[in-house]
N, CA, C and O of each residue as an XYZ file, in Angstrom:
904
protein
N       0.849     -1.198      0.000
C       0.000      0.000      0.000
C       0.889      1.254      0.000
O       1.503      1.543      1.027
N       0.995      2.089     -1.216
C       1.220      3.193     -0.824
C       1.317      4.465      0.245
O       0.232      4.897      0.634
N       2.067      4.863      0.561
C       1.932      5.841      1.683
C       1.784      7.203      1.046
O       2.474      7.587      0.102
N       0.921      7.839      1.579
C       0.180      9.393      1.163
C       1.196     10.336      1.526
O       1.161     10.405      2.754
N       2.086     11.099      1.075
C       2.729     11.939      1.649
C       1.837     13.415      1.254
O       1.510     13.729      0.110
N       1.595     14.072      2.289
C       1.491     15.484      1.945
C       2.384     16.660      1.963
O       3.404     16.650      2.653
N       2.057     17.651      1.252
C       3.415     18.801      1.293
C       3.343     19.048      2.909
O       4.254     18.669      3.645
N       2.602     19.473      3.216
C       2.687     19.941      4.883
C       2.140     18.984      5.918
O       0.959     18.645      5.981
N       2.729     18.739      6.407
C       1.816     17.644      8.009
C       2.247     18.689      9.306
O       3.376     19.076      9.605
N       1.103     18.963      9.883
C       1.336     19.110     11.020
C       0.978     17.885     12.279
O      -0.121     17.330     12.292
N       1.863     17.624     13.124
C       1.905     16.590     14.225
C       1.312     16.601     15.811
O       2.245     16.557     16.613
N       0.756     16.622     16.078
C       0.850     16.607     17.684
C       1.012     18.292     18.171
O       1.188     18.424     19.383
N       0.977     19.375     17.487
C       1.519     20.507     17.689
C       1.255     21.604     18.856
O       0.033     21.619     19.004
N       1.706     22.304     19.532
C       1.680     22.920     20.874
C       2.728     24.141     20.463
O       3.764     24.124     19.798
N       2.101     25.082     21.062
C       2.639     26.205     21.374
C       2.426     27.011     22.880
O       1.272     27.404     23.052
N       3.221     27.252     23.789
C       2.906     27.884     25.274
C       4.238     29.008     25.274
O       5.372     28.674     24.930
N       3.940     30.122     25.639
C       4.267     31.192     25.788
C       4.481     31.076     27.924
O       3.830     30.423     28.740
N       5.574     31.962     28.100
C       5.586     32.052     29.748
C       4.818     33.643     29.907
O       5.055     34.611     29.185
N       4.158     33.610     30.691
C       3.617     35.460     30.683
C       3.838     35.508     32.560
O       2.959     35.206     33.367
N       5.132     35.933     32.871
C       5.587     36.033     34.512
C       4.829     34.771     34.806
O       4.707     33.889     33.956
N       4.360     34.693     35.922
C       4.211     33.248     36.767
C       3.197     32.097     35.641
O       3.304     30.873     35.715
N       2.328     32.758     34.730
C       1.565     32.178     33.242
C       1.762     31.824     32.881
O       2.778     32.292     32.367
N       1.407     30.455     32.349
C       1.604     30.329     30.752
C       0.549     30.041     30.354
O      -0.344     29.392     30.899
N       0.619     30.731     28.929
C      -0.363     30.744     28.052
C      -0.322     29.945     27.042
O       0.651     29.875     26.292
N      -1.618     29.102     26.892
C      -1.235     27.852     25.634
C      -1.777     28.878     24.384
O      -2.976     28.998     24.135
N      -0.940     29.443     23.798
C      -1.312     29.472     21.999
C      -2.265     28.313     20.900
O      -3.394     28.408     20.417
N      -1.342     27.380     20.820
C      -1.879     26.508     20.281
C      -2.037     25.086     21.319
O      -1.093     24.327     21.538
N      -3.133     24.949     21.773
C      -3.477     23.738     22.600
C      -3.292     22.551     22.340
O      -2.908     21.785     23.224
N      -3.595     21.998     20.670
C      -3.407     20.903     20.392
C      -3.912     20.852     18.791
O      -5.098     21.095     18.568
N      -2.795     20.460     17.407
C      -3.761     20.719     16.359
C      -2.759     19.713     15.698
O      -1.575     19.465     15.931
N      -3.658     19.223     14.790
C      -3.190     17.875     13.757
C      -3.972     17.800     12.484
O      -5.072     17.248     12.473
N      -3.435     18.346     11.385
C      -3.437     18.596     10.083
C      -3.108     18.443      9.109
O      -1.890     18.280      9.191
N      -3.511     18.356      7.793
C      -2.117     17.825      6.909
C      -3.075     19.204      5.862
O      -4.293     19.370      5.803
N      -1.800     20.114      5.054
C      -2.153     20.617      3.575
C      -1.174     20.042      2.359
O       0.020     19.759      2.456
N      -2.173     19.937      0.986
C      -1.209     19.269      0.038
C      -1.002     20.186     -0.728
O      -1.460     21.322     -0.602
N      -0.041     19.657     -1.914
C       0.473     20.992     -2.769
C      -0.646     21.406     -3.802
O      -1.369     20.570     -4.343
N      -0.725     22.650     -4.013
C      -1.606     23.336     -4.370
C      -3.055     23.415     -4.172
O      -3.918     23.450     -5.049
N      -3.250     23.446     -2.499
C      -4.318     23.468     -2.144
C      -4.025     25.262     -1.813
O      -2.918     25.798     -1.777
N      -5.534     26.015     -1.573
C      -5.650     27.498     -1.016
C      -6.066     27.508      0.114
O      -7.221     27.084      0.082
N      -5.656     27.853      1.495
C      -6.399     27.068      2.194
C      -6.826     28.792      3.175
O      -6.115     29.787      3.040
N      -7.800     28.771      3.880
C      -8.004     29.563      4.800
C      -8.008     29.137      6.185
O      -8.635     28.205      6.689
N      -7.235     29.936      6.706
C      -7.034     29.429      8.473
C      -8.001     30.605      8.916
O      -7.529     31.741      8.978
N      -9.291     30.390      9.216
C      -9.784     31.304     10.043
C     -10.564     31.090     11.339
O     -11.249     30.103     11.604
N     -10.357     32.163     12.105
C     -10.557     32.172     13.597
C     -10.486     33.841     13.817
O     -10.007     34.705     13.082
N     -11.300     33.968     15.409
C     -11.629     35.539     16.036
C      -9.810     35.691     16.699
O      -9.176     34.849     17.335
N      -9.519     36.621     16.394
C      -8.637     37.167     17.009
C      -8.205     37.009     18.571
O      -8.767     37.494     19.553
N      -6.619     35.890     18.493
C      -6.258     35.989     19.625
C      -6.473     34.115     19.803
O      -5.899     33.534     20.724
N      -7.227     33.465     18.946
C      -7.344     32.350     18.831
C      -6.317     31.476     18.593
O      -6.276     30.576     19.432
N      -5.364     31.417     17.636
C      -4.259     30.957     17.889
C      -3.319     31.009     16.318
O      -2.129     30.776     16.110
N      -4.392     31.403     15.415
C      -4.252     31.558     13.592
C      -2.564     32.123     13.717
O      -1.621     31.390     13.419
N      -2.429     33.266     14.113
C      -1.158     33.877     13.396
C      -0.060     33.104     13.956
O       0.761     32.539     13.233
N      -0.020     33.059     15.427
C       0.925     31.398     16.128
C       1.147     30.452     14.764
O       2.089     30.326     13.981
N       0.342     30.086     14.826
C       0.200     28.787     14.004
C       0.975     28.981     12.324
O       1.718     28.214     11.712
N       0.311     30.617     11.876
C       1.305     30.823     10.861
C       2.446     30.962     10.651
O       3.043     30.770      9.591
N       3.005     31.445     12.034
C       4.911     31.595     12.377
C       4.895     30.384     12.510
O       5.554     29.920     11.580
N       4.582     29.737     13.029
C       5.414     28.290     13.095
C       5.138     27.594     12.186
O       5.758     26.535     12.286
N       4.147     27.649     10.814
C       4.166     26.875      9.739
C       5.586     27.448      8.768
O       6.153     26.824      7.871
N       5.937     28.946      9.337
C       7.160     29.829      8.491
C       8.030     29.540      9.020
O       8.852     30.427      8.788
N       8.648     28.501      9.923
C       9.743     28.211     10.498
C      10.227     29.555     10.734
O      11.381     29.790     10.375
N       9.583     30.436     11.249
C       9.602     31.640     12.292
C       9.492     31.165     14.048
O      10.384     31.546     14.806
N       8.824     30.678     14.352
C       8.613     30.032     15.486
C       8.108     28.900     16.345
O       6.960     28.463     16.432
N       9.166     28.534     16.936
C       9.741     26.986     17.326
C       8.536     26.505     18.517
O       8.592     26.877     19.689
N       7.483     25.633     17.973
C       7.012     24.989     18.884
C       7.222     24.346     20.001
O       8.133     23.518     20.010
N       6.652     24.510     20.871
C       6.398     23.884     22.342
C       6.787     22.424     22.621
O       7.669     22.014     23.376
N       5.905     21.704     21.817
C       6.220     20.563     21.041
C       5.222     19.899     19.819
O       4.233     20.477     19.370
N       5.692     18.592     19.397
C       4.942     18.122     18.032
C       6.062     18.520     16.752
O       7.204     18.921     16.975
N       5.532     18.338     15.503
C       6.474     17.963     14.621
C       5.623     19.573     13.522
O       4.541     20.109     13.763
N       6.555     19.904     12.456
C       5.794     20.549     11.259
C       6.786     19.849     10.138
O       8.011     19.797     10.245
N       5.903     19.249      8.892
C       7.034     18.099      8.081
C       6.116     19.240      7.315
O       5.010     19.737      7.530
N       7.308     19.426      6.148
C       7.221     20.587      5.191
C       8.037     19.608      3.877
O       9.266     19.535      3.876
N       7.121     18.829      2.699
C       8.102     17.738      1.890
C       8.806     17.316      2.004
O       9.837     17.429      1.339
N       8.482     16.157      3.489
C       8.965     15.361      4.666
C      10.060     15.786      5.581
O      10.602     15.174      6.501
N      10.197     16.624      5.248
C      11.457     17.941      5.826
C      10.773     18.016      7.295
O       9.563     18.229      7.209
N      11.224     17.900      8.541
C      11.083     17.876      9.915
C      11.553     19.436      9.990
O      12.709     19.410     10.412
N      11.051     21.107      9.707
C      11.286     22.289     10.019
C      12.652     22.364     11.219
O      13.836     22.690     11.129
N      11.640     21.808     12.502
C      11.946     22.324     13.829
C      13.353     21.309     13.826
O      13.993     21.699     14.802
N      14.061     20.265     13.214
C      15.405     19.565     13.553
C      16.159     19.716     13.092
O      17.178     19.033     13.192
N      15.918     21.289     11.915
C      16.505     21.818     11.205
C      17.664     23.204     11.804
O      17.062     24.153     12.309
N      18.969     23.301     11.761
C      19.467     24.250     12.612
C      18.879     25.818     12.194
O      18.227     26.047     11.175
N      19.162     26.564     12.950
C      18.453     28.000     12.615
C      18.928     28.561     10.927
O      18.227     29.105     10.075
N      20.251     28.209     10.891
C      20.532     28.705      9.648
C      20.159     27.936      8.300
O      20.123     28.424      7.171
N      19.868     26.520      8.708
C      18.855     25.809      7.339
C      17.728     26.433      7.353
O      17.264     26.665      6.236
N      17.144     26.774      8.222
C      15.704     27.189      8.466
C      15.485     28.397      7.572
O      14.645     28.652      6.709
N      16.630     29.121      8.123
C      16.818     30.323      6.713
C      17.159     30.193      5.160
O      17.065     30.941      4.187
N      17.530     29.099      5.351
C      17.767     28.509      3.668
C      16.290     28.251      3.306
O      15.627     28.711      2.377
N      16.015     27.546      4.112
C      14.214     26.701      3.950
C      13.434     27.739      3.587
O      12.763     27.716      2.555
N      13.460     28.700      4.380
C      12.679     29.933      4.110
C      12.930     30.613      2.800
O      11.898     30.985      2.242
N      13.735     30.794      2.349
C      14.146     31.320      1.406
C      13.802     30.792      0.153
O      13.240     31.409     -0.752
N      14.253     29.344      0.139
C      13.668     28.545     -1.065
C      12.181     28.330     -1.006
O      11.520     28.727     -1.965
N      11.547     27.719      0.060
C      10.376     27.481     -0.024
C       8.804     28.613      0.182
O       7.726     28.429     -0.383
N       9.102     29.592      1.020
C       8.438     30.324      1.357
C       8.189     32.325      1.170
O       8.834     33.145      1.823
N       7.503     32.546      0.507
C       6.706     33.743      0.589
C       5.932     34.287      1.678
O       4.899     33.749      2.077
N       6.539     35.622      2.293
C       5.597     36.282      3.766
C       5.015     37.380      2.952
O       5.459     38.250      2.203
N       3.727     36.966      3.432
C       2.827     38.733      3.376
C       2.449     38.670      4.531
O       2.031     37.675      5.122
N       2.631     40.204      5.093
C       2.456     40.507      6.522
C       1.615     41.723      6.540
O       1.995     42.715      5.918
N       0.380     41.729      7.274
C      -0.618     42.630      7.355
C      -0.152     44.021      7.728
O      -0.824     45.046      7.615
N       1.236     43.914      8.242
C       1.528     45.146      8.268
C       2.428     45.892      7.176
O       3.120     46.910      7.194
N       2.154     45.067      6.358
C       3.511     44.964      4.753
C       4.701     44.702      5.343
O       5.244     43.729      4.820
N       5.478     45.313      6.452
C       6.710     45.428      6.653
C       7.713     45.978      5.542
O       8.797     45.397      5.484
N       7.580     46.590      5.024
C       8.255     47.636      4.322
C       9.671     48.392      4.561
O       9.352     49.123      5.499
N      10.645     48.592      4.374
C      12.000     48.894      4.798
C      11.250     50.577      3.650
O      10.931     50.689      2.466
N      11.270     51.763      5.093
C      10.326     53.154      4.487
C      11.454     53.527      3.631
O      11.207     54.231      2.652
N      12.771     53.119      3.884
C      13.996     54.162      2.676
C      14.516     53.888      1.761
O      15.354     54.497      1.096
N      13.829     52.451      1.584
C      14.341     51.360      0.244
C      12.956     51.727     -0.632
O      11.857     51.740     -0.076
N      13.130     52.039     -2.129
C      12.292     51.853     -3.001
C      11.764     50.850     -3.163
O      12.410     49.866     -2.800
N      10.180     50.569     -3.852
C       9.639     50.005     -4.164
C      10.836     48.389     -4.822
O      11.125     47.298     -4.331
N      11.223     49.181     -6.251
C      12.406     47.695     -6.318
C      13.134     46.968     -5.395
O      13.226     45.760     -5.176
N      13.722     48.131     -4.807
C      14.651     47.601     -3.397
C      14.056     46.804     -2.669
O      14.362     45.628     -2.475
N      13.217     47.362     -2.246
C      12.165     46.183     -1.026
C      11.698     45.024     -1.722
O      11.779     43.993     -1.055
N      11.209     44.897     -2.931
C      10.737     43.757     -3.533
C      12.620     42.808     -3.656
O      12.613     41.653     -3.231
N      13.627     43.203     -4.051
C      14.387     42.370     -4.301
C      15.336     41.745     -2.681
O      16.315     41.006     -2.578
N      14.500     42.443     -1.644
C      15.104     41.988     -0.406
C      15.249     40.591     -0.311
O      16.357     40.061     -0.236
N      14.110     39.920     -0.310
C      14.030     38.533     -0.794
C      15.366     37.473     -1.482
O      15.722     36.295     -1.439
N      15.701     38.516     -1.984
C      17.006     37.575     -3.111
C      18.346     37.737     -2.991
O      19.162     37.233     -3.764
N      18.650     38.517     -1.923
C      19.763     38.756     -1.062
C      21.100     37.866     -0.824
O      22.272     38.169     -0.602
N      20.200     36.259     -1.011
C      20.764     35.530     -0.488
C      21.311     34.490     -1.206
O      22.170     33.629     -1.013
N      20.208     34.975     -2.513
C      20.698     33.773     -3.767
C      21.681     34.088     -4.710
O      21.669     33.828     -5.913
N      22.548     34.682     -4.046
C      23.671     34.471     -5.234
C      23.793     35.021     -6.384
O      24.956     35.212     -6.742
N      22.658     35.461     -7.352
C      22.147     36.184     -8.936
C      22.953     37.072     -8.948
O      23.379     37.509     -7.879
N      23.434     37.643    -10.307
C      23.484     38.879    -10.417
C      22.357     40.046    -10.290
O      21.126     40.063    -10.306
N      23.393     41.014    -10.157
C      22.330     42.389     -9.710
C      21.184     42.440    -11.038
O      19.954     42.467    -10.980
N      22.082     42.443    -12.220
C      21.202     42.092    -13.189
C      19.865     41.659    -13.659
O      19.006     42.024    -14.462
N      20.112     40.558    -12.652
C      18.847     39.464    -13.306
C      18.107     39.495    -12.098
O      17.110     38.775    -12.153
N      18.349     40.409    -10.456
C      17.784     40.453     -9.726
C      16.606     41.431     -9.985
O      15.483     41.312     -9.496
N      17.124     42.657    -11.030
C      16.397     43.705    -11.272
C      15.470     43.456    -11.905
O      14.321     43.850    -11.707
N      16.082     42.367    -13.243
C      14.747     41.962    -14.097
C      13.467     41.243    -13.383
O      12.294     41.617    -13.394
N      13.980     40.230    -12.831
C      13.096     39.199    -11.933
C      12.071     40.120    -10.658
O      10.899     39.769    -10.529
N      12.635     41.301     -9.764
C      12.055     41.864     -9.376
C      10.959     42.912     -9.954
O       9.818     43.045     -9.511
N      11.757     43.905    -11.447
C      11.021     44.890    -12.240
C       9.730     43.777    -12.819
O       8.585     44.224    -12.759
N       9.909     42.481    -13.319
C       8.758     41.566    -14.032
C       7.363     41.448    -12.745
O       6.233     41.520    -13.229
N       7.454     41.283    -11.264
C       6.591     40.726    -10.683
C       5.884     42.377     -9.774
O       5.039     42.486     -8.885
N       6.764     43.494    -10.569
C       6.193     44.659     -9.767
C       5.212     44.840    -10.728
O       4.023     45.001    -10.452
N       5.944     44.807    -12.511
C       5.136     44.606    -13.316
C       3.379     44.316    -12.886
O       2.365     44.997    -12.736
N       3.762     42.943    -12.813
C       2.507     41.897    -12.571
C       1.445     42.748    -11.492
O       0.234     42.924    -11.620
N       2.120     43.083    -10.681
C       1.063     43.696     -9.310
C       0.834     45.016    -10.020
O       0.336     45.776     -9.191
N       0.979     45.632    -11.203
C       0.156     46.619    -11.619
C       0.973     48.075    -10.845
O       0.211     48.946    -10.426
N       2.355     48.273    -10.696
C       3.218     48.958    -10.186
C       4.081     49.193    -10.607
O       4.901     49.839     -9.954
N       4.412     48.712    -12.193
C       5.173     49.200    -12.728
C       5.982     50.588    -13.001
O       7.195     50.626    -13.208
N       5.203     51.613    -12.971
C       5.334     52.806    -12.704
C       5.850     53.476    -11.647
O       6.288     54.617    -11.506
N       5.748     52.784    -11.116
C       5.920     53.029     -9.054
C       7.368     52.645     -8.367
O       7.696     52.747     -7.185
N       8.121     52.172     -9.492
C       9.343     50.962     -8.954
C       9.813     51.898     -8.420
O      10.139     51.472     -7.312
N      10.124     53.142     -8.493
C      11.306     53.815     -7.771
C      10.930     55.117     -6.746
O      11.584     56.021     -6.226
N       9.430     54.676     -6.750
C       8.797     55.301     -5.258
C       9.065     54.979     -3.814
O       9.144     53.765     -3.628
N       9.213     55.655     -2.827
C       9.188     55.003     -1.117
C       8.303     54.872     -0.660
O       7.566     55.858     -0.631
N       7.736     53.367      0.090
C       6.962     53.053      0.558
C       5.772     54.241      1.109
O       4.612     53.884      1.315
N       6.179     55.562      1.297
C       5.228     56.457      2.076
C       4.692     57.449      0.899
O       4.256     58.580      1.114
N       4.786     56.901     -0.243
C       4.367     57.685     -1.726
C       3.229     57.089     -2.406
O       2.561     57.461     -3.371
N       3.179     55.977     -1.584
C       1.725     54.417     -1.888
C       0.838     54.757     -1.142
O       0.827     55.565     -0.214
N      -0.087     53.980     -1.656
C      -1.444     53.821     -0.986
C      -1.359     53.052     -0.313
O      -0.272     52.486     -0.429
N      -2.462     52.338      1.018
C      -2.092     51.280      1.555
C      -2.346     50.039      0.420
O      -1.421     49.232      0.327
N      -3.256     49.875     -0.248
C      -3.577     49.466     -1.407
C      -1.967     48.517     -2.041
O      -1.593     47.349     -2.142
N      -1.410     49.962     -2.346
C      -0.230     49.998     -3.196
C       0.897     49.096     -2.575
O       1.435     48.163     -3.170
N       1.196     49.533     -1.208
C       2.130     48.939     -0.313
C       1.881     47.670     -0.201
O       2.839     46.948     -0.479
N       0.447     46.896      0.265
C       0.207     45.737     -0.003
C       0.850     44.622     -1.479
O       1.512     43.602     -1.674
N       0.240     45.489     -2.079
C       1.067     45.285     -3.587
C       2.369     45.029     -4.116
O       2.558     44.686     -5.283
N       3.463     45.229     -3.080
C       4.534     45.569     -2.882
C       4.983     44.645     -1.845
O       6.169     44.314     -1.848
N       4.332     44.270     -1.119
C       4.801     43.197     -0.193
C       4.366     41.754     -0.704
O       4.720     40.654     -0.279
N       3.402     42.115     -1.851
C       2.835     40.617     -2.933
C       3.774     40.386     -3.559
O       4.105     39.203     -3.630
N       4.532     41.338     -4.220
C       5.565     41.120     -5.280
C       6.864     40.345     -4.601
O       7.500     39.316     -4.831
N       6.896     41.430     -3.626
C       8.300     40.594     -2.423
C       7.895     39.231     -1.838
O       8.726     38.735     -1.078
N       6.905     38.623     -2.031
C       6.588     37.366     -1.383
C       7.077     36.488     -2.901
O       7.968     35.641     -2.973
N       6.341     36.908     -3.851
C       6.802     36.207     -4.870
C       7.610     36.141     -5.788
O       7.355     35.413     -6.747
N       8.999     37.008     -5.729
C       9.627     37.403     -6.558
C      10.651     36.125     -6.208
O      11.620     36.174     -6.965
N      10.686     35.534     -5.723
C      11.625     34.372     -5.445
C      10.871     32.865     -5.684
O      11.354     31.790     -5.328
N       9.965     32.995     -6.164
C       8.780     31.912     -7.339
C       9.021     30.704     -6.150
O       9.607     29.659     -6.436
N       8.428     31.019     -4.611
C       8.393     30.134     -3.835
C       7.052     29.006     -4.217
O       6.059     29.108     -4.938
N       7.451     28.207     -3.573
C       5.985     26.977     -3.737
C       5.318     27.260     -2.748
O       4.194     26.903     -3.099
N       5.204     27.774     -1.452
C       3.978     28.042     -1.108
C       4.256     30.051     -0.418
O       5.233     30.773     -0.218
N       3.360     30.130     -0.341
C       3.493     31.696      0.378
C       1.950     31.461      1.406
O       0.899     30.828      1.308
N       2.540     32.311      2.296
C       1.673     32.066      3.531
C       1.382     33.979      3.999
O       2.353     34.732      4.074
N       0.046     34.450      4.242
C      -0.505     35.484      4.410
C      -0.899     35.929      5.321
O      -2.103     35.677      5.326
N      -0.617     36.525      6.245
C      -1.273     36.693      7.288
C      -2.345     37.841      7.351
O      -1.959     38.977      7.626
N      -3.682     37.594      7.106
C      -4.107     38.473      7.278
C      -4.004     40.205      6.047
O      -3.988     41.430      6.162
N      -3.968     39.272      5.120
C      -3.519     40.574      3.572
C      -4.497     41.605      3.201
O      -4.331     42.694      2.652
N      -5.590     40.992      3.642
C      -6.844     42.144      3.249
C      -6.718     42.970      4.142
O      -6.505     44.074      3.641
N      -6.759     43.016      5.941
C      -7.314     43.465      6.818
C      -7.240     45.017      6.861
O      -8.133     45.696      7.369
N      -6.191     45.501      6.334
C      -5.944     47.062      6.779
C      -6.609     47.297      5.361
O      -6.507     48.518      5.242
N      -7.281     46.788      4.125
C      -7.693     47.492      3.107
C      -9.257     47.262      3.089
O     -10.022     46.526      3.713
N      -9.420     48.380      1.928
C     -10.526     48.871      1.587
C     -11.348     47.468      0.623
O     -10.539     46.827     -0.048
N     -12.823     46.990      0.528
C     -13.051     46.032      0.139
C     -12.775     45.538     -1.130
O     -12.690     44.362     -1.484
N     -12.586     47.008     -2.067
C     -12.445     46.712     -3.591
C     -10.982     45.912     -3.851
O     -10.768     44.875     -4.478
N      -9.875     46.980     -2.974
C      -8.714     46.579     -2.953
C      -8.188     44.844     -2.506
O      -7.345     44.072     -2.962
N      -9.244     44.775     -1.331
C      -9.152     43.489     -0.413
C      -9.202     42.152     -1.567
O      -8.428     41.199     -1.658
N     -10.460     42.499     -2.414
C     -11.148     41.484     -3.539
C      -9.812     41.096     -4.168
O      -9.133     40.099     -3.921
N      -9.488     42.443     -5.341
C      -7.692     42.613     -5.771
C      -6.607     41.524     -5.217
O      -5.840     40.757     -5.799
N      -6.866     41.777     -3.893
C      -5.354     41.106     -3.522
C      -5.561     39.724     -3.536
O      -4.762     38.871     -3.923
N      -6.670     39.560     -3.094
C      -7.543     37.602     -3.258
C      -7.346     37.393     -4.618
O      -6.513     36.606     -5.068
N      -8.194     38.171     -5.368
C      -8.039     37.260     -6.954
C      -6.352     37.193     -7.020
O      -5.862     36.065     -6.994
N      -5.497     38.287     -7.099
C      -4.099     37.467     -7.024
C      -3.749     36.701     -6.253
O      -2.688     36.342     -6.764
N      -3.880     35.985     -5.088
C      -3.356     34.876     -5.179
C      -4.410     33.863     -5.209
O      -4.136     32.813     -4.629
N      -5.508     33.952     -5.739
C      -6.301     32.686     -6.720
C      -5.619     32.341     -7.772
O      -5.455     31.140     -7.989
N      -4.873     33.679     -8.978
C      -3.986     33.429     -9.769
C      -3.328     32.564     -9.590
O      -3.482     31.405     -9.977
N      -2.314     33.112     -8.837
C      -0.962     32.725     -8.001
C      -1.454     31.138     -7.844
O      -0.708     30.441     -8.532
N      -2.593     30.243     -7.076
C      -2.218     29.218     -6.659
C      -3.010     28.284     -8.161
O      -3.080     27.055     -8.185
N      -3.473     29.089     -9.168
C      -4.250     28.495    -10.375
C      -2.610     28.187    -11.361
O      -2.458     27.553    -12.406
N      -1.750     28.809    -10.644
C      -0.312     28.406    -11.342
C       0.550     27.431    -11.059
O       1.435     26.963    -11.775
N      -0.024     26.917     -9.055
C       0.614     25.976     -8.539
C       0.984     26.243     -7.571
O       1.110     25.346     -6.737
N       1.286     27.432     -7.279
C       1.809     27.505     -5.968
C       0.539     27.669     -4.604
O      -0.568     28.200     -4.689
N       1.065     27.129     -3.617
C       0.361     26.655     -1.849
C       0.275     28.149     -1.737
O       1.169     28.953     -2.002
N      -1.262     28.464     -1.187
C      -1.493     29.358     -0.694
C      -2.101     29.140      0.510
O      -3.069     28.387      0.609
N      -1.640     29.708      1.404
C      -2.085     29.650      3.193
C      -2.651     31.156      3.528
O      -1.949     32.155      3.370
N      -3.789     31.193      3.933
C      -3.698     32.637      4.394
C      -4.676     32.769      5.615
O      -5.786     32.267      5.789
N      -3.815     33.721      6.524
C      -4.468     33.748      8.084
C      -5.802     34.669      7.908
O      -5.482     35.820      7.610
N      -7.367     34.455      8.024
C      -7.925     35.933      8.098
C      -9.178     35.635      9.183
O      -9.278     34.533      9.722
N     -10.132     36.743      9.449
C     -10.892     36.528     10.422
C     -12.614     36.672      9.144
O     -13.756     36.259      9.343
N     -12.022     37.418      7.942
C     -12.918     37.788      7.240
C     -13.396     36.808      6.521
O     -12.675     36.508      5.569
N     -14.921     35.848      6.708
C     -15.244     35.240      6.342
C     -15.308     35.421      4.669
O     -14.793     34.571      3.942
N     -15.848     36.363      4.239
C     -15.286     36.812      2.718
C     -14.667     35.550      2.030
O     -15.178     34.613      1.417
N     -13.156     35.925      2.415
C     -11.800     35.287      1.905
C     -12.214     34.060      1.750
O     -12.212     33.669      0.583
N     -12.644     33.169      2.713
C     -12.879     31.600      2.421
C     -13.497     31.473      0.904
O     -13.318     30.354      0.423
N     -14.156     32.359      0.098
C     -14.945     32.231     -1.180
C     -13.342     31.829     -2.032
O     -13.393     30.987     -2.928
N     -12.252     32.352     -1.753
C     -11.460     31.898     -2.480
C     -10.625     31.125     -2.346
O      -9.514     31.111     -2.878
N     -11.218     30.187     -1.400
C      -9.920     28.582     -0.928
C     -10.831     27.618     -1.120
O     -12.036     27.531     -0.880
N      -9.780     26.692     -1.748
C     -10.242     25.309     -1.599
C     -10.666     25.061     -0.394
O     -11.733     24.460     -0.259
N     -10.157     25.341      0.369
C     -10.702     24.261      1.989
C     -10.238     25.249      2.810
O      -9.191     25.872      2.634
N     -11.441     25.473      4.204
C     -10.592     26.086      5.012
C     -10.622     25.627      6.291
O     -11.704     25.258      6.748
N      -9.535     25.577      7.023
C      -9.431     25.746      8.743
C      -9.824     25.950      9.831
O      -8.810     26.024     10.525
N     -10.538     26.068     10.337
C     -11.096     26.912     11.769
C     -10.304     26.568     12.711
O      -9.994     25.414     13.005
N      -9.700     28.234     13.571
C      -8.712     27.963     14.751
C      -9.548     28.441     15.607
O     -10.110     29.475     15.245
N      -9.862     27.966     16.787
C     -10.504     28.302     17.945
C      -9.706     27.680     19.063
O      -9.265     26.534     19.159
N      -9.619     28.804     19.963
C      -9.246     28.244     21.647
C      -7.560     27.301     21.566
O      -7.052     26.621     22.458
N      -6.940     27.641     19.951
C      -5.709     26.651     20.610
C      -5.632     25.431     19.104
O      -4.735     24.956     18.407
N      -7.240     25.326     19.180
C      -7.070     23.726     18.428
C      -7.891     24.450     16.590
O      -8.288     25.444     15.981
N      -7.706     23.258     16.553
C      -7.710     23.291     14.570
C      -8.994     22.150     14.626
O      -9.101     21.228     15.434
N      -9.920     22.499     13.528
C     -10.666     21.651     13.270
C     -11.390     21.998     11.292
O     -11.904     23.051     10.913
N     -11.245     21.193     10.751
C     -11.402     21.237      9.141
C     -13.016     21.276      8.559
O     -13.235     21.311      7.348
């Protein structure tokens, strides 16, 4: 009998935080599997345990205990500096707050991402100028983050997630600070985005968003249920 491997398994998983004499369980207990090129929505009310759960699917942060197998890849037995390789090859961040570097241009910030791979400056420019392209910013490449819309900036942290043509990118929360027309915008791109292949994960509370995932998540109180 064949064995099912999925791109992502999560195991037995726990997250607890110390808060002075406290601790607080984040994630209580959750066991999951996503496969490749699924869209998936993790949603839950704020404070539930969604964005936890997204750092530690980003080999950002090291569970309590339990396993995260990422194409049978064990994340957490990985030393800190594979983890940064891992990240690099495998993963795209959009962060609700864009995270934006305010004195680096639009290009600049999109080619942060590629820092690490070795390319020439060259082909970093092209590969970055092609996916600012794509987000409809072409015009904009050599603006500072505080010359955008929030709209725009979002846009800009899409391009930087994907300018390194990761297999999955993970979202935390991409609509939340925008306006609904804009919000729609940023969903149909990565409906694109995962109609091309690539894993889309995205954290939100806005029931909306689920219209554009295959399958979604519910995080409540800690635990995961499908």
């Amino acid at each position: 009998m064949t064995q099912v491997t999925h791109l992502i398994e999560i195991q037995g998983l726990k997250k607890t935080y110390q808060s002075g004499d406290t601790r607080v369980a984040a994630i209580k207990q959750m066991d999951f599997f996503i496969d490749d090129g699924e869209f998936i929505t993790i949603m839950g009310q704020s404070g539930s345990g969604k964005s936890t759960l997204l750092s530690v699917l980003g080999g950002l942060n090291h569970p309590t205990q339990g396993r995260v197998l990422v194409d049978s890849l064990d994340l957490y037995s990985l030393s800190g500096e594979q983890r940064a390789d891992f990240r690099s090859e495998y993963i795209g961040f959009i962060f609700q707050s864009f995270q934006l570097i305010p004195y680096l241009t639009v290009l600049e910030n999109v080619k942060l991402p590629m820092a690490v791979t070795g390319q020439k400056k060259k082909v970093k420019n092209q590969m970055a100028l092609e996916v600012i392209e794509r987000v409809g910013l072409g015009a904009k490449a050599f603006r500072l983050p505080d010359q955008l819309s929030g709209g725009e900036q979002e846009r800009v942290a899409f391009a930087r997630a994907i300018v390194n043509k990761p297999p999955i990118i993970l979202a935390d929360e991409p609509t939340g600070n925008l306006d609904s027309q804009t919000a729609r915008e940023i969903m149909m791109m990565l409906q694109s985005l995962n109609k091309e292949g690539v894993t889309i994960i995205v954290v939100t509370h806005n029931s909306d968003n689920a219209a554009y995932a295959t399958r979604s998540l519910n995080v409540r109180d800690g635990e995961c249920a499908a």
